[in-house]
N, CA and C atoms as a LAMMPS dump frame, in Angstrom:
ITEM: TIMESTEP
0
ITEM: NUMBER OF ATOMS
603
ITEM: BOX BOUNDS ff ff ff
-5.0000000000000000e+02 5.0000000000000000e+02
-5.0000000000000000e+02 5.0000000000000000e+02
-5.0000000000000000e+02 5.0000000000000000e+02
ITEM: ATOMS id mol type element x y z
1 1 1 N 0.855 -1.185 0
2 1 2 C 0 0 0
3 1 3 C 0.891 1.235 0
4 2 1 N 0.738 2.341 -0.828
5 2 2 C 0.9 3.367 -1.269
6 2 3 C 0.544 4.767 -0.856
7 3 1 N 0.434 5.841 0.01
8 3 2 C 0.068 6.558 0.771
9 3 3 C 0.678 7.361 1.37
10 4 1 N 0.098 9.115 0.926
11 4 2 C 1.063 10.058 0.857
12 4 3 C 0.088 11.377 0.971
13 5 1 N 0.73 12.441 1.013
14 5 2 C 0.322 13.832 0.728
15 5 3 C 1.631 14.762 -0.176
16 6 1 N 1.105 15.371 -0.676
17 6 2 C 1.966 16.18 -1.211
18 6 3 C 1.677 16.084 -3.131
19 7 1 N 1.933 16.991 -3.803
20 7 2 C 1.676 17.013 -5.037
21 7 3 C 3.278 16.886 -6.056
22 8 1 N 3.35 16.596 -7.446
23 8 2 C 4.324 15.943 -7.787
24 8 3 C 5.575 17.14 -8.461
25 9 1 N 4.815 18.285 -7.272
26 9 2 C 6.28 19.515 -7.43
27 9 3 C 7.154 19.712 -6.41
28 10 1 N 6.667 19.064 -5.12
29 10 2 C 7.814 18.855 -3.955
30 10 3 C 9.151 18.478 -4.733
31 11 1 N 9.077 17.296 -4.75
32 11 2 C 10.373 16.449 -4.844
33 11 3 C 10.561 17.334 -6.216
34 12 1 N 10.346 17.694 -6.991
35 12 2 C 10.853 18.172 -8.38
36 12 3 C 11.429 20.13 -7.874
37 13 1 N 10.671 20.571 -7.338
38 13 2 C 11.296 21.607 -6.839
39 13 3 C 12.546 21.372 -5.888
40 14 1 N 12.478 20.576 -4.854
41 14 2 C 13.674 20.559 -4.24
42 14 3 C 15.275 20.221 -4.818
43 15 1 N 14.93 19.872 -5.894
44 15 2 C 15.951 18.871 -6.554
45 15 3 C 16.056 19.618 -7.893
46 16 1 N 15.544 20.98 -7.857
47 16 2 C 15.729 21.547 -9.257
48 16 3 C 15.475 20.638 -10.838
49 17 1 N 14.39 20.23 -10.544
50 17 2 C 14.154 19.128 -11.771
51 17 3 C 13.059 19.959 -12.564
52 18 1 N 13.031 20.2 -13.589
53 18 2 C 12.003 21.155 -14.599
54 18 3 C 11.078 20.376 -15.383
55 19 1 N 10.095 20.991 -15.312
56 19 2 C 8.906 20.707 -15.874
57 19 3 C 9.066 19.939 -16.838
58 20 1 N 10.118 20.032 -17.966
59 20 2 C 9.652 19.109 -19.22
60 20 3 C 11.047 17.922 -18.896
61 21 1 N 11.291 18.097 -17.668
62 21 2 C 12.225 17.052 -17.502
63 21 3 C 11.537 15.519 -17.198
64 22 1 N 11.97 14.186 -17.766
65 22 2 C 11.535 13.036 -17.143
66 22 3 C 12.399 12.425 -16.378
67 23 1 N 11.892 11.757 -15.333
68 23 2 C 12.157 10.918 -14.064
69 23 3 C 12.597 9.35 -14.252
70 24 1 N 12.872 8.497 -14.273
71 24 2 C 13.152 7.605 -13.842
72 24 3 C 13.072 7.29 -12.034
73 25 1 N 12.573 6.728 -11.367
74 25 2 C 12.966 6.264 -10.299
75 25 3 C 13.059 5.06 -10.03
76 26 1 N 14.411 4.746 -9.32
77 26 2 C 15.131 3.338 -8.758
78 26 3 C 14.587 3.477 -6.55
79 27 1 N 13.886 2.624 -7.299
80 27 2 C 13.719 2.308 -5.49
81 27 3 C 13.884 1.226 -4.765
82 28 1 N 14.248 1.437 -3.717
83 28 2 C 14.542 0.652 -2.883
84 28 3 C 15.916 0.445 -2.251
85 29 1 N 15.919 -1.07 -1.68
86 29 2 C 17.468 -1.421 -1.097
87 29 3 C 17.939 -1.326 -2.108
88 30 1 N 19.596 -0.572 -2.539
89 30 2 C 19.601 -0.405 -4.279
90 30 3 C 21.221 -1.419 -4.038
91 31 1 N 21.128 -2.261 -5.122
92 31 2 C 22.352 -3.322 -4.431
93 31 3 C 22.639 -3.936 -6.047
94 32 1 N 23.353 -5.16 -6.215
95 32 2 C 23.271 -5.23 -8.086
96 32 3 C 22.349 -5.567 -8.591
97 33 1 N 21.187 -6.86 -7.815
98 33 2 C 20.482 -7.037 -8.656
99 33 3 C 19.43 -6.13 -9.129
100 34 1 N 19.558 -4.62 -8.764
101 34 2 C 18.491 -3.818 -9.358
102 34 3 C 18.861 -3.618 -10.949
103 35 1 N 20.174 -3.697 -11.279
104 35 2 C 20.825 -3.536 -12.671
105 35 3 C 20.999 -2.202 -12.955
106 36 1 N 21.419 -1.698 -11.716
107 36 2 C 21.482 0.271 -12.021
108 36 3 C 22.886 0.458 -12.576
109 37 1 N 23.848 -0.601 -12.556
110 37 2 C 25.056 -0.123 -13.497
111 37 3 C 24.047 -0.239 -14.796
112 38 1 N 24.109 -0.812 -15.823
113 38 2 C 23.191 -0.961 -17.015
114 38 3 C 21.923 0.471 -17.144
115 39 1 N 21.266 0.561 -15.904
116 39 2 C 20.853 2.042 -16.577
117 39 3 C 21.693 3.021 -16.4
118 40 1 N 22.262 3.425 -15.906
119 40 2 C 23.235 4.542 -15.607
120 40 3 C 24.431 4.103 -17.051
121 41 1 N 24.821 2.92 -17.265
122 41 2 C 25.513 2.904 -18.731
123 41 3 C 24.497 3.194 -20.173
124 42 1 N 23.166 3.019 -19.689
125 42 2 C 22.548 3.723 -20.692
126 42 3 C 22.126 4.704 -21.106
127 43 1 N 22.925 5.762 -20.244
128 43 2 C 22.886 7.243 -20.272
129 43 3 C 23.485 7.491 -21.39
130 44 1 N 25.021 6.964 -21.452
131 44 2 C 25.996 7.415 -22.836
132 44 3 C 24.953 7.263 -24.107
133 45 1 N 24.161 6.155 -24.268
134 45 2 C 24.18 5.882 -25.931
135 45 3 C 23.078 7.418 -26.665
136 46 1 N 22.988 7.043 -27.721
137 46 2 C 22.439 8.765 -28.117
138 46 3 C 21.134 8.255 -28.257
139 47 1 N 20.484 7.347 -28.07
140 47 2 C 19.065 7.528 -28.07
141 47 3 C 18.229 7.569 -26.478
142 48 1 N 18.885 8.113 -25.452
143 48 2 C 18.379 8.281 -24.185
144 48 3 C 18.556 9.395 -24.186
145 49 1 N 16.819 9.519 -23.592
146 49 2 C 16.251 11.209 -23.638
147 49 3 C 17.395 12.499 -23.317
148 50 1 N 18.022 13.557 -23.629
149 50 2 C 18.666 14.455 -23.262
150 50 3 C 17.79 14.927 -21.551
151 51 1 N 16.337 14.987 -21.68
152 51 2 C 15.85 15.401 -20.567
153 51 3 C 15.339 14.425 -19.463
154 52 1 N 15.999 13.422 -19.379
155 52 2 C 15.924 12.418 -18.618
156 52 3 C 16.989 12.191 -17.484
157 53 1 N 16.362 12.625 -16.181
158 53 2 C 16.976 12.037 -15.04
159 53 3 C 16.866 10.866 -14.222
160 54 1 N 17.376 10.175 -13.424
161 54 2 C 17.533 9.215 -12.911
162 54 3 C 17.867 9.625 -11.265
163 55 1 N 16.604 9.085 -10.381
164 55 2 C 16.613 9.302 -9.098
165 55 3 C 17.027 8.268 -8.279
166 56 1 N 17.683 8.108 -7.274
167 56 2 C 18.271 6.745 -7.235
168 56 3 C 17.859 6.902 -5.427
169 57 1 N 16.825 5.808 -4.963
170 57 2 C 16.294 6.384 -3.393
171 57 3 C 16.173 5.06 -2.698
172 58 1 N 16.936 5.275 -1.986
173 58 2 C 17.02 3.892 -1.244
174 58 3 C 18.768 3.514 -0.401
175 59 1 N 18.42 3.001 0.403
176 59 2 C 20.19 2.485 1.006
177 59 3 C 21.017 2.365 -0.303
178 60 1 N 22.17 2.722 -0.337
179 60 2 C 23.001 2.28 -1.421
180 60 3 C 23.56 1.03 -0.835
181 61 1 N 23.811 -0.336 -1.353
182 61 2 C 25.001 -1.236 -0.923
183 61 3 C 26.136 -0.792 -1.378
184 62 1 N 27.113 -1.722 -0.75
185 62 2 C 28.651 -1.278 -1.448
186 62 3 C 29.082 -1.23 -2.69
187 63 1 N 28.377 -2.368 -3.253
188 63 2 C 28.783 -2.71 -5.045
189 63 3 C 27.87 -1.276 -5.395
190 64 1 N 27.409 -0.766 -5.079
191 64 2 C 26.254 0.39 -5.769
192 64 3 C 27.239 1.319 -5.652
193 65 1 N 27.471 1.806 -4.3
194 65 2 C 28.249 3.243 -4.196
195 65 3 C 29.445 3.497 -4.714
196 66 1 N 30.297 2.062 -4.957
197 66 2 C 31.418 2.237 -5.636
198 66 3 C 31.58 2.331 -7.107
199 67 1 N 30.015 2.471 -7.968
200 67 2 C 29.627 2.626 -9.178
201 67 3 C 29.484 3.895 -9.119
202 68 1 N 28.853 4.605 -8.257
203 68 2 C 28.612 5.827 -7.624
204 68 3 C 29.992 6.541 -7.914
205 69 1 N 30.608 6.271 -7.459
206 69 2 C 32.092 6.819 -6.823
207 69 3 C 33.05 7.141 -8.035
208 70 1 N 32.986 5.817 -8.886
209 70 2 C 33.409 6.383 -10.353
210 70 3 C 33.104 7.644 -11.504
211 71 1 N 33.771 8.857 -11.828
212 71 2 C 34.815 10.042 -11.845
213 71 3 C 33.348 10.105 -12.798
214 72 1 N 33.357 9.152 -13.612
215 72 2 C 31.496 9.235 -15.171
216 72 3 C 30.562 9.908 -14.071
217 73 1 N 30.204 8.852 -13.444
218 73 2 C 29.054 9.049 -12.823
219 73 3 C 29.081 10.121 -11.557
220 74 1 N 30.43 10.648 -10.992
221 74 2 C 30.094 11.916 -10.36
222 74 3 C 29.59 13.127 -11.116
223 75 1 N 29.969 12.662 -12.544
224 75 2 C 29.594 14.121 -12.844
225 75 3 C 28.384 14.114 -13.522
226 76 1 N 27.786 12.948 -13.814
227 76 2 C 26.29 13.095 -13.96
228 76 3 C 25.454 13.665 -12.076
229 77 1 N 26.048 12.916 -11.606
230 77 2 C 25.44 13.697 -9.839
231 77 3 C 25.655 15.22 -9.876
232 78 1 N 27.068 15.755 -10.645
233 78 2 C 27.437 17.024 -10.228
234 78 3 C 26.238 17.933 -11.417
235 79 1 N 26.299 17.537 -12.036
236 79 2 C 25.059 18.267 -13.248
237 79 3 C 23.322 18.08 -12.892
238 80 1 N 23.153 17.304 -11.979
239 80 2 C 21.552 17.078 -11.528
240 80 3 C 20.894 15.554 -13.097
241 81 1 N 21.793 14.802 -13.627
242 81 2 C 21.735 13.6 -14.289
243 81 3 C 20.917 12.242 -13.323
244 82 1 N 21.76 12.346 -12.246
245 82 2 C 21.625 11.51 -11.474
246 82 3 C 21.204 12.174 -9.745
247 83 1 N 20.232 11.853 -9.321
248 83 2 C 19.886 12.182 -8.346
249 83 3 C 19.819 11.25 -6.784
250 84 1 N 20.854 11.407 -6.302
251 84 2 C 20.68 10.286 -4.683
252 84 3 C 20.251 10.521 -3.671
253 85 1 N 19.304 9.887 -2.705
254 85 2 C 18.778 10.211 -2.046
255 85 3 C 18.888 8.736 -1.331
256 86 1 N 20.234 8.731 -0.81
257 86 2 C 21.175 7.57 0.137
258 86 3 C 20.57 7.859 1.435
259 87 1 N 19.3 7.152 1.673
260 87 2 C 18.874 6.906 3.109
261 87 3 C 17.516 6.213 3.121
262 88 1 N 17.118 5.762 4.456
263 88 2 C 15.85 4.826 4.536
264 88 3 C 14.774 6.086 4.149
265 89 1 N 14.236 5.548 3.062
266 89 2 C 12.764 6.478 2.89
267 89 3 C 11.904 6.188 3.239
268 90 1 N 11.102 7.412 3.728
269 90 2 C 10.133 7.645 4.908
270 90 3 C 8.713 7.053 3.62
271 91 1 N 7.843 6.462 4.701
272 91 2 C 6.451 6.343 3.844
273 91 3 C 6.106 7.541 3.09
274 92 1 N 6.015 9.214 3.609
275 92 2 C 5.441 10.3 2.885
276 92 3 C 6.454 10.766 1.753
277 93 1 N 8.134 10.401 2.225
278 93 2 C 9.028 10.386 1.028
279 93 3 C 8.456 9.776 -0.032
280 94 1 N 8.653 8.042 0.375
281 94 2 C 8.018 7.272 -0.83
282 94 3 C 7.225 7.783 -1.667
283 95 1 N 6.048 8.299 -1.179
284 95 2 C 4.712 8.811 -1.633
285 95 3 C 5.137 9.977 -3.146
286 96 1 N 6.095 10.82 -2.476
287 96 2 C 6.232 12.054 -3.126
288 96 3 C 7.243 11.524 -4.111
289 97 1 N 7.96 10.73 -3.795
290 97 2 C 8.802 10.303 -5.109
291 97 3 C 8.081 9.272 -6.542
292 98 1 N 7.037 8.785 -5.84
293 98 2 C 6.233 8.634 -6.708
294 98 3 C 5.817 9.497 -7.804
295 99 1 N 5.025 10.076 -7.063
296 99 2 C 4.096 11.162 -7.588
297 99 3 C 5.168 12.206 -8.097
298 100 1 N 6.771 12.462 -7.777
299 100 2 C 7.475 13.196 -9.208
300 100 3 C 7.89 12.642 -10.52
301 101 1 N 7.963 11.096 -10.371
302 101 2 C 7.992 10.432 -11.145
303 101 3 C 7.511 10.264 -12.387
304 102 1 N 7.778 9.813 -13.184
305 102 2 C 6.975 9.251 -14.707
306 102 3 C 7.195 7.801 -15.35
307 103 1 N 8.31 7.661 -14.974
308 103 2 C 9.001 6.157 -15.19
309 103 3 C 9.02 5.314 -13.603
310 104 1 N 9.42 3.936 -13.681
311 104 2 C 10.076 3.356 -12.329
312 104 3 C 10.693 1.967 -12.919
313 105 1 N 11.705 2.241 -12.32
314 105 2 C 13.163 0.973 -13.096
315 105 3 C 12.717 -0.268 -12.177
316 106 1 N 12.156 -1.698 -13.427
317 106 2 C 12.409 -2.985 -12.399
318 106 3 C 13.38 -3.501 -13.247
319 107 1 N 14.129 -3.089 -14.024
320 107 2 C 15.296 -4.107 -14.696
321 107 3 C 16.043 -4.753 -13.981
322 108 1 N 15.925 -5.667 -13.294
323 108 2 C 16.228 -6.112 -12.35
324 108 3 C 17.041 -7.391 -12.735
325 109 1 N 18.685 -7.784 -12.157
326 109 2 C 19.113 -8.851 -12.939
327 109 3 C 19.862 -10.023 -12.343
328 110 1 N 19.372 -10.862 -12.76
329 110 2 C 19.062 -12.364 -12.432
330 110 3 C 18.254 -12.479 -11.046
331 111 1 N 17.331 -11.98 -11.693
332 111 2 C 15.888 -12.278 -10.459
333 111 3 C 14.832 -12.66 -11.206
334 112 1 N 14.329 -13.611 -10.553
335 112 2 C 12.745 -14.32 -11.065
336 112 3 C 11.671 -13.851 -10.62
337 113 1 N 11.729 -13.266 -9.521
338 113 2 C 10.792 -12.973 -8.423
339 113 3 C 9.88 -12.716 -8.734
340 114 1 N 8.757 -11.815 -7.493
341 114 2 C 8.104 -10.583 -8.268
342 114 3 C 8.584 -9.354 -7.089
343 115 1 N 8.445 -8.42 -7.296
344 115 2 C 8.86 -6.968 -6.644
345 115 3 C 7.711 -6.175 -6.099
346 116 1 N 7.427 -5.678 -4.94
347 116 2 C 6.862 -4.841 -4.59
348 116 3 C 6.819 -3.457 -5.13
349 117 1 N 7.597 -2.799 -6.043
350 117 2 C 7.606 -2.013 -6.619
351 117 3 C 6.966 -2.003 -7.551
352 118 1 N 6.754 -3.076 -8.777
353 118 2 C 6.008 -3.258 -9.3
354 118 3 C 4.751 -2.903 -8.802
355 119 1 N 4.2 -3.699 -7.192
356 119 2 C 2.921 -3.309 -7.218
357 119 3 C 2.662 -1.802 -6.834
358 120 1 N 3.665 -1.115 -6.527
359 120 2 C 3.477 0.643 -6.01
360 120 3 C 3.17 1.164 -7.804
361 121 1 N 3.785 1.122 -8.56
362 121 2 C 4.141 1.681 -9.808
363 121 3 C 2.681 1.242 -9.993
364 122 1 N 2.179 0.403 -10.219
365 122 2 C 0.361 0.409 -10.796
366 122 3 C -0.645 1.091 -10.134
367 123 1 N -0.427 1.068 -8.565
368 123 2 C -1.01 1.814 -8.041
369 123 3 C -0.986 3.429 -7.876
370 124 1 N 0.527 3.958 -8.542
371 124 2 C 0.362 5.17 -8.72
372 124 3 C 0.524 5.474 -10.32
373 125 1 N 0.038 4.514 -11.401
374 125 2 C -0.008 4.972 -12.801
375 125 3 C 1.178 5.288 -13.233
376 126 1 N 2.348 4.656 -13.008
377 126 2 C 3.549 4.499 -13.711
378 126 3 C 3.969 3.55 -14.406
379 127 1 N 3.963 3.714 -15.899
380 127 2 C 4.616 2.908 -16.836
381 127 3 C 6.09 2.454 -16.019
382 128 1 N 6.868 1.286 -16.553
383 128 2 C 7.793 0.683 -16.375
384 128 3 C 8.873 0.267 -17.505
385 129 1 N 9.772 0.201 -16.896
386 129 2 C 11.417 0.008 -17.652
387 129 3 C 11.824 -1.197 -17.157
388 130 1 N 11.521 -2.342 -17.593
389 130 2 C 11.486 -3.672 -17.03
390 130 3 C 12.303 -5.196 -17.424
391 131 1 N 12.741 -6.064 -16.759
392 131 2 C 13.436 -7.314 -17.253
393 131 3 C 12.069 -7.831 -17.944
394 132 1 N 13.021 -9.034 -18.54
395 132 2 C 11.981 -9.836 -19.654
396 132 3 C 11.546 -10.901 -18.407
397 133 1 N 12.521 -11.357 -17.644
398 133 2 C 12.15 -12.436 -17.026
399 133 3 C 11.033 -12.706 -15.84
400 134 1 N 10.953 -13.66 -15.481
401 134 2 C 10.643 -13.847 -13.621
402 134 3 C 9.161 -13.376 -13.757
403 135 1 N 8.401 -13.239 -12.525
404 135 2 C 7.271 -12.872 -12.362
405 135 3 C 6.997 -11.458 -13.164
406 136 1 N 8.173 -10.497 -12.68
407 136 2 C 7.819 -9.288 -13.116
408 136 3 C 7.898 -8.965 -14.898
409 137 1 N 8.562 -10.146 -15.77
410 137 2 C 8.552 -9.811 -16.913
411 137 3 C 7.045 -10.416 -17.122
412 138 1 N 6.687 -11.266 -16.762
413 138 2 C 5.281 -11.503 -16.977
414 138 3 C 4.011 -10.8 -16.754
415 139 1 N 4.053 -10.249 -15.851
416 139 2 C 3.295 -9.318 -15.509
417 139 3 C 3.064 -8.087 -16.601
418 140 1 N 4.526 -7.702 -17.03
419 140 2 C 4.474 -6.058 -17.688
420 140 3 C 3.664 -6.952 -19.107
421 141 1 N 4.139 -8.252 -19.305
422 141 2 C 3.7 -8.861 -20.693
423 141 3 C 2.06 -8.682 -20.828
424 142 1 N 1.979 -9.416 -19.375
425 142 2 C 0.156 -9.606 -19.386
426 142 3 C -0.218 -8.699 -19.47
427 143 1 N 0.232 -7.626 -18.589
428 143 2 C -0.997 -6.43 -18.392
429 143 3 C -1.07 -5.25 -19.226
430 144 1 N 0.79 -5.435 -20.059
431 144 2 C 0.948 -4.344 -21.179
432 144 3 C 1.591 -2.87 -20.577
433 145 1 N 1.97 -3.057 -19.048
434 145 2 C 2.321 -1.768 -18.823
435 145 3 C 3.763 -1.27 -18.352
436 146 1 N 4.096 -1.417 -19.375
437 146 2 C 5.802 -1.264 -20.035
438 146 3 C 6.581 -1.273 -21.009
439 147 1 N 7.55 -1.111 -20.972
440 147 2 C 8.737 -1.802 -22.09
441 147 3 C 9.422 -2.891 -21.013
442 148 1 N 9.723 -3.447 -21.889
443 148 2 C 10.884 -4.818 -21.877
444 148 3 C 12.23 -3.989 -22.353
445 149 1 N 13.225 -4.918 -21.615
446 149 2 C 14.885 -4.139 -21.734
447 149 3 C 15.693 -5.595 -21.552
448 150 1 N 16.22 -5.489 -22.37
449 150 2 C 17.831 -6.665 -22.518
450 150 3 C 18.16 -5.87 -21.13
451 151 1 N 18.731 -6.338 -19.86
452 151 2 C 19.241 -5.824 -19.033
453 151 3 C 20.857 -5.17 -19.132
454 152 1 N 21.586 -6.186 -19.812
455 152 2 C 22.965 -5.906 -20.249
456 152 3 C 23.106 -5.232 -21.809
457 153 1 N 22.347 -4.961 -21.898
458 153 2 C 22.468 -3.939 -23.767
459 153 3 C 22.062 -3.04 -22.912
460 154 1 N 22.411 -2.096 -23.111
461 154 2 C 22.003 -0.256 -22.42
462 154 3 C 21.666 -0.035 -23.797
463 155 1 N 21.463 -0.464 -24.81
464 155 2 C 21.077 0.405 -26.301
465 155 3 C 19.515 0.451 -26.201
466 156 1 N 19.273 -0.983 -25.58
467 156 2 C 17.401 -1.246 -25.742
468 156 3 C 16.942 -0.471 -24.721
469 157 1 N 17.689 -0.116 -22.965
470 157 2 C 16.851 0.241 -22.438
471 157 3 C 17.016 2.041 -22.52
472 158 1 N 18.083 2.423 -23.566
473 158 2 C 17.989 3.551 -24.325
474 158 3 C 16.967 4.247 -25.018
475 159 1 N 16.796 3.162 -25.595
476 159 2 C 15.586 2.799 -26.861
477 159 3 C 14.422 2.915 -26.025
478 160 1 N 14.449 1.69 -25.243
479 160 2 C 13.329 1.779 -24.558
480 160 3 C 12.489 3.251 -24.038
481 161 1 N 13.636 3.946 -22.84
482 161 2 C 13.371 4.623 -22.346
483 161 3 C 12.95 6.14 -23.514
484 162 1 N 13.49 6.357 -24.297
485 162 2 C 12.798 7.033 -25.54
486 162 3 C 11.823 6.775 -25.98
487 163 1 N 11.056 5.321 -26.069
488 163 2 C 9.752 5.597 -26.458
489 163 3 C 8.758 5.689 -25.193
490 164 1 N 8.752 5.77 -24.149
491 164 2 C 8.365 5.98 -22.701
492 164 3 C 8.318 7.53 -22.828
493 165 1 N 9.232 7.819 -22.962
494 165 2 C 9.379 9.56 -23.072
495 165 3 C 8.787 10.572 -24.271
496 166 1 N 8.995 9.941 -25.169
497 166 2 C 8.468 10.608 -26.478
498 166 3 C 6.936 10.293 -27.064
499 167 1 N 6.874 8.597 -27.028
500 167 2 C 5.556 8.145 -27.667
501 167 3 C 4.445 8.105 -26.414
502 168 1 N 3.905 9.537 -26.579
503 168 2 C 3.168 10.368 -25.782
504 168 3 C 1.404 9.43 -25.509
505 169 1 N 1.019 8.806 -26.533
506 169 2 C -0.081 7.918 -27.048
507 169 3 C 0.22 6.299 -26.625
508 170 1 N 1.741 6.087 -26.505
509 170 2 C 1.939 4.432 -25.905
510 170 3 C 1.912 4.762 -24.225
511 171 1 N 2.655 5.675 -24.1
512 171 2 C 2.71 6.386 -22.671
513 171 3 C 1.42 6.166 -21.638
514 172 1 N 0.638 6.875 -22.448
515 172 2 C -0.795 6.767 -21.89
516 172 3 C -1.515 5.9 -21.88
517 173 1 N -1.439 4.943 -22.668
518 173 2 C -2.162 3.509 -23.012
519 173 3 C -1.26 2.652 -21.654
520 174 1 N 0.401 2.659 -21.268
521 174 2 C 1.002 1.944 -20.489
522 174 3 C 0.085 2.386 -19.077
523 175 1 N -0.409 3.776 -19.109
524 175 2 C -0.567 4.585 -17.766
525 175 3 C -2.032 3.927 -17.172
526 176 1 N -2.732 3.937 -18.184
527 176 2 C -4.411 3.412 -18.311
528 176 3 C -3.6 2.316 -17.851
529 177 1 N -3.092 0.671 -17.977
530 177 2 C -3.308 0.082 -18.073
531 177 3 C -2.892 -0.247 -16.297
532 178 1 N -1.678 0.435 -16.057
533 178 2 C -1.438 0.127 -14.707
534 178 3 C -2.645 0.189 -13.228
535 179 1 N -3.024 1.36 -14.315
536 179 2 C -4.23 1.51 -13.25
537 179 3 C -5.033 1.058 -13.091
538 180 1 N -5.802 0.255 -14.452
539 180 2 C -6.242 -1.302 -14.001
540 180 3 C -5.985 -2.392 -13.526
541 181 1 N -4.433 -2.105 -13.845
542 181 2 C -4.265 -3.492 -13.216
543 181 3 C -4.292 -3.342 -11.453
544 182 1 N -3.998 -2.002 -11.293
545 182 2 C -4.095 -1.796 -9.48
546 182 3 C -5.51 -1.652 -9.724
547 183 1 N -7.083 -1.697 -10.07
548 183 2 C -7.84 -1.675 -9.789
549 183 3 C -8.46 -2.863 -9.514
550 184 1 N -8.052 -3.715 -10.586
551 184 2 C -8.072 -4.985 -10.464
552 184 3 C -7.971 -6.066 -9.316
553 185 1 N -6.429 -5.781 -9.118
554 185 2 C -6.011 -6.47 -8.092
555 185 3 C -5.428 -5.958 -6.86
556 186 1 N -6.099 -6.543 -5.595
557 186 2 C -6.261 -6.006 -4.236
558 186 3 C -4.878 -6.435 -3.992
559 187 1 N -4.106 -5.931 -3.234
560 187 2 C -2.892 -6.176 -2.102
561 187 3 C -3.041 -7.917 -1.97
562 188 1 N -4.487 -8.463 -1.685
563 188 2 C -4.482 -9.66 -1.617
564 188 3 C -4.312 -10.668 -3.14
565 189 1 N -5.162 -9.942 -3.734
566 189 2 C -5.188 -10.588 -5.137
567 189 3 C -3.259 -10.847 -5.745
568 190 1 N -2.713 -9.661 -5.66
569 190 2 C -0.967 -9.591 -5.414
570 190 3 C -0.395 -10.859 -5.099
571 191 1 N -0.783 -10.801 -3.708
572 191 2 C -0.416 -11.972 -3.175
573 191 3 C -0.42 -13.419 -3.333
574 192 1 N -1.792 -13.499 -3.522
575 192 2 C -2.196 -14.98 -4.146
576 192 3 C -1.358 -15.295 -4.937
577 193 1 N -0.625 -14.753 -6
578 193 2 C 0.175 -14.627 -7.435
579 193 3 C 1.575 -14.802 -6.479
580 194 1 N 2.06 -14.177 -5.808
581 194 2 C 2.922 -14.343 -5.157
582 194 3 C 3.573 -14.696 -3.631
583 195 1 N 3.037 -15.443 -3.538
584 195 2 C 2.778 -15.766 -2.14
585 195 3 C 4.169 -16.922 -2.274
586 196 1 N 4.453 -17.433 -3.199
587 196 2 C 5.722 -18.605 -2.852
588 196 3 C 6.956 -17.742 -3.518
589 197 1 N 6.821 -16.708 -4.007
590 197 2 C 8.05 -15.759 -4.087
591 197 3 C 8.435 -14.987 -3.427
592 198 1 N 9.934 -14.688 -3.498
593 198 2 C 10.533 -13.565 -2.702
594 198 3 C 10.113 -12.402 -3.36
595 199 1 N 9.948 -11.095 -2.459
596 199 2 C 9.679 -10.148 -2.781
597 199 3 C 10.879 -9.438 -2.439
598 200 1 N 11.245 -8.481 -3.805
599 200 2 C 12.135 -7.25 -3.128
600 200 3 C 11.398 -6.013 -3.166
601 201 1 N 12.166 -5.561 -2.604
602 201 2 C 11.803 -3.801 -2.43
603 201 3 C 12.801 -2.962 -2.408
């Protein structure tokens, strides 16, 4: 469950993020199998949006921060590219990082699972940037509310993330659909589906 106050110019004002800018958000414990080297290497290729940032909210692990730490990626942090927000987030945080959002990263790699993020992202009408595999590639398949990404090609989730951003008409069709599918299915209904999997967050 999902639950907040605040409208989706907090977090975008504090963080100097502009109106025609898009979001990505990485949530959670952020560690390798989220596959945030692979989006953050899919910054270089030339078909990822110029106005596309990447919010990164959640504990960093060690393998994360020392990706962090490398000289590339400070200076996407030092330009407002990459945005960290290295600490336990609060439920009304959560909420608001949602709601600045437009995207939410499950490329998630070598995991079968399914993700609790997944179920926040339907419930707040966010298309997805997603693995092919595991519960969660099935899901974006069934319900239609995403792109699919080679996890290790940064070209597709380049690609990807350009038509998320640009194809304004798939966008909205991904957005409709999440929100059925959170209308659909209760916290319990979730469960039933996943009840013998690990969940991350």
């Amino acid at each position: 469950i999902i639950n907040g106050e605040g409208d989706r110019n907090f977090i975008r004002s504090k963080y100097n993020i502009k109106l025609k800018d898009r979001i990505i958000l990485v949530y959670g414990l952020l560690k390798r199998k989220k596959g945030i080297k692979w989006l953050i290497d899919s910054m270089k290729h030339e078909d990822f949006p110029k106005n596309t940032k990447i919010i990164l909210a959640g504990i960093q692990k060690k393998e994360i921060r020392k990706i962090l730490l490398t000289e590339e990626v400070k200076t996407y942090i030092k330009i407002g590219k990459i945005i960290e927000i290295n600490e336990y987030v609060s439920e009304e945080l959560e909420y608001q990082l949602y709601k600045a959002s437009d995207i939410v990263w499950l490329g998630y790699q070598d995991f079968y699972g399914m993700s609790g993020v997944l179920v926040q992202a339907a419930k707040m009408g966010l298309p997805v940037l997603a693995t092919k595999n595991g519960l969660i590639g099935w899901y974006v398949k069934k319900y239609n509310i995403g792109e699919h990404v080679e996890i290790t090609k940064p070209n597709t989730i380049a690609n990807a993330t350009k038509i998320l951003c640009e194809d304004i008409e798939k966008y909205d069709n991904y957005k409709n659909n999440t929100l059925a599918l959170a209308k659909e299915h209760t916290i319990c209904n979730f469960t039933n589906t996943i009840c013998n999997t690990i969940i991350i967050k």
